[in-house]
Backbone bond lengths (Angstrom), bond angles and torsions (degrees), N, CA, C in turn:
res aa  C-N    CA-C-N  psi(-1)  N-CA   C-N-CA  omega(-1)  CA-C   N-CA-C  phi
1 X - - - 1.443 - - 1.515 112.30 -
2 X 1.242 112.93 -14.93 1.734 109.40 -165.13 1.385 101.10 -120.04
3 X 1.384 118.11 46.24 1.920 142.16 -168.27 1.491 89.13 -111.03
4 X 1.517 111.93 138.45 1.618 94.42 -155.58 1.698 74.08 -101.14
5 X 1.255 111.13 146.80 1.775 117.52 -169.39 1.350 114.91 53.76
6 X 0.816 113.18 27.48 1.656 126.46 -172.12 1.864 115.92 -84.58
7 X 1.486 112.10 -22.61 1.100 138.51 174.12 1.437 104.84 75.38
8 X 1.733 111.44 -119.09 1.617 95.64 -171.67 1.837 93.58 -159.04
9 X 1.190 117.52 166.71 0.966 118.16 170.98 1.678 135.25 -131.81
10 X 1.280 112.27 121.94 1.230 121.67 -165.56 1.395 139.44 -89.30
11 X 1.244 139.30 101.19 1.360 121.80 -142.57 1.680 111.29 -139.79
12 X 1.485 105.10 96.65 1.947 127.15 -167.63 1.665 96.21 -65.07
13 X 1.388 131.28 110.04 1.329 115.77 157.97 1.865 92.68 -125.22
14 X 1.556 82.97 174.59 1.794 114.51 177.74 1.392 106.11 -125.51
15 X 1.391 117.40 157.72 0.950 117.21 -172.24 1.676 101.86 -161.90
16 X 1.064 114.90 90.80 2.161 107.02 157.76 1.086 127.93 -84.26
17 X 1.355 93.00 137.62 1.313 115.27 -151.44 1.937 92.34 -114.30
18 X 1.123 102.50 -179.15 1.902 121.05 -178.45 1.333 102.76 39.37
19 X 1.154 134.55 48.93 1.833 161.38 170.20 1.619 97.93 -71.78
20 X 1.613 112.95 -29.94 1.895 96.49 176.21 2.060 83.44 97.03
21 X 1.053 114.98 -33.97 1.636 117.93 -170.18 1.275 91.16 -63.37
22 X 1.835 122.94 154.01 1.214 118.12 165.42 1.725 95.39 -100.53
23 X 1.567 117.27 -34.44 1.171 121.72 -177.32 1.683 117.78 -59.93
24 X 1.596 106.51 2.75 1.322 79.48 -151.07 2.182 70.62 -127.00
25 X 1.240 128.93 9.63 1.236 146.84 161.14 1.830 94.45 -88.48
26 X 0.648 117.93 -55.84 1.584 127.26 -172.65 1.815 118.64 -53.74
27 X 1.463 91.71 -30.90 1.850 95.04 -176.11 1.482 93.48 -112.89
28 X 1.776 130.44 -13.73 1.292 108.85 157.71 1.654 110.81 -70.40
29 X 0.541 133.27 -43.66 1.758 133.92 -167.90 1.527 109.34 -67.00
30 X 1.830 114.12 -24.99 1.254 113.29 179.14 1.806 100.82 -77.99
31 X 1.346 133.12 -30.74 1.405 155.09 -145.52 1.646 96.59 -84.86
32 X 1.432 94.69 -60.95 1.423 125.99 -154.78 1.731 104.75 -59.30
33 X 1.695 107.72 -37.89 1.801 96.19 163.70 1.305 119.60 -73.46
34 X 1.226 141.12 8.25 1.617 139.09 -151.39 1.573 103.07 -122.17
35 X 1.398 112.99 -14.56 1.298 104.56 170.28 1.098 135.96 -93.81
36 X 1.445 136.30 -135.33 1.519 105.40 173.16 1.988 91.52 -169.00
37 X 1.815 114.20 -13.06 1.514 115.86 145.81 1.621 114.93 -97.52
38 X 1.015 139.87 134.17 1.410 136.34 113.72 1.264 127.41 -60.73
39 X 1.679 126.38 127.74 1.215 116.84 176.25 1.551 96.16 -125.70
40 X 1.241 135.50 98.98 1.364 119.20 -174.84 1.719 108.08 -104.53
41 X 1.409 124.27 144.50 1.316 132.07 -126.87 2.151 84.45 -136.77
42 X 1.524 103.26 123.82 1.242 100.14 165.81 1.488 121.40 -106.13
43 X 1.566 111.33 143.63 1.063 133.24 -167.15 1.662 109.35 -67.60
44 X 1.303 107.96 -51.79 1.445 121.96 176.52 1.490 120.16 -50.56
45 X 1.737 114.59 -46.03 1.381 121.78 -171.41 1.993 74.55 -71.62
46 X 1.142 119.62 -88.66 1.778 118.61 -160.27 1.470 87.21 -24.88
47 X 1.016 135.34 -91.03 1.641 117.36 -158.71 1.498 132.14 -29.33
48 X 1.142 114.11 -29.30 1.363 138.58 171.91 1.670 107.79 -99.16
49 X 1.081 118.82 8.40 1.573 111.34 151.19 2.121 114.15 87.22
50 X 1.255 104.27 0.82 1.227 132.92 176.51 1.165 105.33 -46.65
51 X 1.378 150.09 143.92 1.203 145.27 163.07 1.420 118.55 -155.11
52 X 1.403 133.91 98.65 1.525 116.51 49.35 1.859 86.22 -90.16
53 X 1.536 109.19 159.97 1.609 104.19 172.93 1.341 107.90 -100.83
54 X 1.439 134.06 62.74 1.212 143.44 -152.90 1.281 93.20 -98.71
55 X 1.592 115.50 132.81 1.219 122.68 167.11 1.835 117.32 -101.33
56 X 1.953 101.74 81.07 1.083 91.48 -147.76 1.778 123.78 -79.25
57 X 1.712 113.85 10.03 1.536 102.40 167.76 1.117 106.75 -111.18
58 X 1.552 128.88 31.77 1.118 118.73 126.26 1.270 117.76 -108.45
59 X 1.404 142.15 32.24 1.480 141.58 165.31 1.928 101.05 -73.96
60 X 0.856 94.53 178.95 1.328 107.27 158.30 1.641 133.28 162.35
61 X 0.900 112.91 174.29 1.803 112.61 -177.04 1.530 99.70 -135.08
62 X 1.470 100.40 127.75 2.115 103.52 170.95 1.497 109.34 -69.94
63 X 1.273 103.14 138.15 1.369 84.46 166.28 1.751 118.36 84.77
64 X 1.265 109.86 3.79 1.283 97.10 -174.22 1.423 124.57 -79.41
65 X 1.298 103.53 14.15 1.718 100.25 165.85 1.180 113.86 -76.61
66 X 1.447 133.70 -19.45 1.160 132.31 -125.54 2.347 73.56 -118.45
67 X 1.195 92.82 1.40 1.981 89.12 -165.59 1.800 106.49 -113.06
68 X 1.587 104.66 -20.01 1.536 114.96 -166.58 1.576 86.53 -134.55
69 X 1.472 88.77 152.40 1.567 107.06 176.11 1.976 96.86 -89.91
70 X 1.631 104.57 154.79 0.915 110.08 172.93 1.645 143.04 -41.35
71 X 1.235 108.28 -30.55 1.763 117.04 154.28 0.890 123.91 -54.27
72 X 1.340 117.32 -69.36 1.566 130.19 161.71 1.017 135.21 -9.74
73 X 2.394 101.12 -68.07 1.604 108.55 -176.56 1.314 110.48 -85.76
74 X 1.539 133.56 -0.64 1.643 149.04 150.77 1.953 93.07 -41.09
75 X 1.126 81.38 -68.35 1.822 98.91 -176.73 1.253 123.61 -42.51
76 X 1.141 112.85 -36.77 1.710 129.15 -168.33 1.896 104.90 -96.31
77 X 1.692 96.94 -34.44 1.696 93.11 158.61 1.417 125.62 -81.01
78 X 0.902 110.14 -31.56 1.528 114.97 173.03 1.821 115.53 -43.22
79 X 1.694 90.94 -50.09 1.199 102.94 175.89 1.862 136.19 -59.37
80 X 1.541 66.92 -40.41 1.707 86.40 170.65 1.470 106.78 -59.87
81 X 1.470 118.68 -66.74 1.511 112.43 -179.43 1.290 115.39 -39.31
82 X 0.912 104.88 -75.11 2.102 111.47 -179.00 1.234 109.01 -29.93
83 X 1.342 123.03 -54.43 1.833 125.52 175.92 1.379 112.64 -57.24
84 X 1.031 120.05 -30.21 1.693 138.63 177.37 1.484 100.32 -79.35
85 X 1.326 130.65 -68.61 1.295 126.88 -173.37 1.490 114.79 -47.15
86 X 1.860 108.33 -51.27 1.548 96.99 -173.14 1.620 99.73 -75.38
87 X 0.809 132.90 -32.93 1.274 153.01 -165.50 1.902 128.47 44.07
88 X 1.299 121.08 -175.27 1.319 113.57 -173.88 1.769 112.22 68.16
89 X 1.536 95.80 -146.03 1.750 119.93 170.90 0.998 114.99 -56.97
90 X 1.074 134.25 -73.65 1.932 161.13 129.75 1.804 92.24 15.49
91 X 1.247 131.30 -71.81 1.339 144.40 -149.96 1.467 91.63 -63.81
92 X 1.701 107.70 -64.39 1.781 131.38 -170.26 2.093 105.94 -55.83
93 X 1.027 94.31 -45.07 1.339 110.23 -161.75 1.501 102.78 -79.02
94 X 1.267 142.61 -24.23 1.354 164.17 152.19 1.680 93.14 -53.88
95 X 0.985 88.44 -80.15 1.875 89.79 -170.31 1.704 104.02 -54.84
96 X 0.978 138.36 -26.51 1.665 122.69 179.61 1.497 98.52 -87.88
97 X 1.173 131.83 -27.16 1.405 133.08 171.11 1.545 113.20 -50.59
98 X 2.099 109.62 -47.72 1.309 89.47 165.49 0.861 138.02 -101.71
99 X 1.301 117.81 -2.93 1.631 128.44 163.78 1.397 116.67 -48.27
100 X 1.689 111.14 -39.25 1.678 104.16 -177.37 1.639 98.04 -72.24
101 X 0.960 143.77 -5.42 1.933 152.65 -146.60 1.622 88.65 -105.38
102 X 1.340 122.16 -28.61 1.345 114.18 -164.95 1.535 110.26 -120.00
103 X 1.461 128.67 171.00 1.472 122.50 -146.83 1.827 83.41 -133.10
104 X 1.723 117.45 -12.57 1.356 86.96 177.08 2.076 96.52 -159.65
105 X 1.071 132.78 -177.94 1.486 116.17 -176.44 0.898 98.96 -90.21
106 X 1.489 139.75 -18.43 1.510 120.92 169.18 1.062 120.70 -68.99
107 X 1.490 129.81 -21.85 1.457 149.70 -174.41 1.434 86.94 -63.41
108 X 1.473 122.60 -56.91 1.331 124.25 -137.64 1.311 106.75 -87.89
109 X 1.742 116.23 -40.92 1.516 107.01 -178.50 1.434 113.56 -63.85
110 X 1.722 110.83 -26.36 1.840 100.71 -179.52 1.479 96.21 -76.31
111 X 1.222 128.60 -8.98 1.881 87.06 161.83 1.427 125.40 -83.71
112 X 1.502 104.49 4.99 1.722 107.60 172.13 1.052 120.59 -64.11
113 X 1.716 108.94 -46.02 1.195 119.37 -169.24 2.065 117.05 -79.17
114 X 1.945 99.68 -3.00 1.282 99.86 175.59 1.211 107.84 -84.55
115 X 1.096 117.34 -21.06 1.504 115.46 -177.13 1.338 123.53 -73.93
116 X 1.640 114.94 -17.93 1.653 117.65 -148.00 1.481 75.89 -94.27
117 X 1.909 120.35 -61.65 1.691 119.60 -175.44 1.652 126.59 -48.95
């Protein structure tokens, strides 16, 4: 990263986890500080046909203040709670309901905030 024009480097892994392996809990947790997304993926919504099956309060991004302006990442927690509160299918399935309702994500987080006032 500190290559002057060197650009940057990007690196997609997977990782399953609750395998019963301790070794294989052991090199996720070594992995798991070095990145800088979590995207963790539920089994239950995929069984039920859900798509994306994003388990989104446990997703996350480091650092994401440093990526959204302050309205925004208000916005993006807000969201998180509410998905958490109703939680499960119900939580996911709510949120793609209004996402298709809206034409852009800024559209979409100010209807979060109509709902909370």
């Amino acid at each position: 990263r500190n290559i002057e024009e060197g650009g940057s480097l990007t690196i997609l892994a997977t990782c399953l986890i609750d395998t019963g392996s301790r070794m294989d809990d052991v090199i996720y947790e070594e992995f798991k500080g070095t990145g800088n997304l979590e995207l963790v993926l539920d089994r239950k919504l995929q069984e039920k046909r859900v798509f994306p099956a994003v388990d989104i309060p446990r997703s996350s991004t480091r650092r994401e203040e440093l990526l959204l302006d302050d309205t925004t990442l208000r916005q993006v927690w807000t969201l998180r709670r509410m998905v958490q509160a109703i939680g499960g299918t119900e939580g996911i399935e709510l949120l793609l309901t209004r996402m298709a309702k809206t034409a852009s994500n800024r559209e979409f987080l100010a209807t979060l905030n109509k709902d909370i006032v």
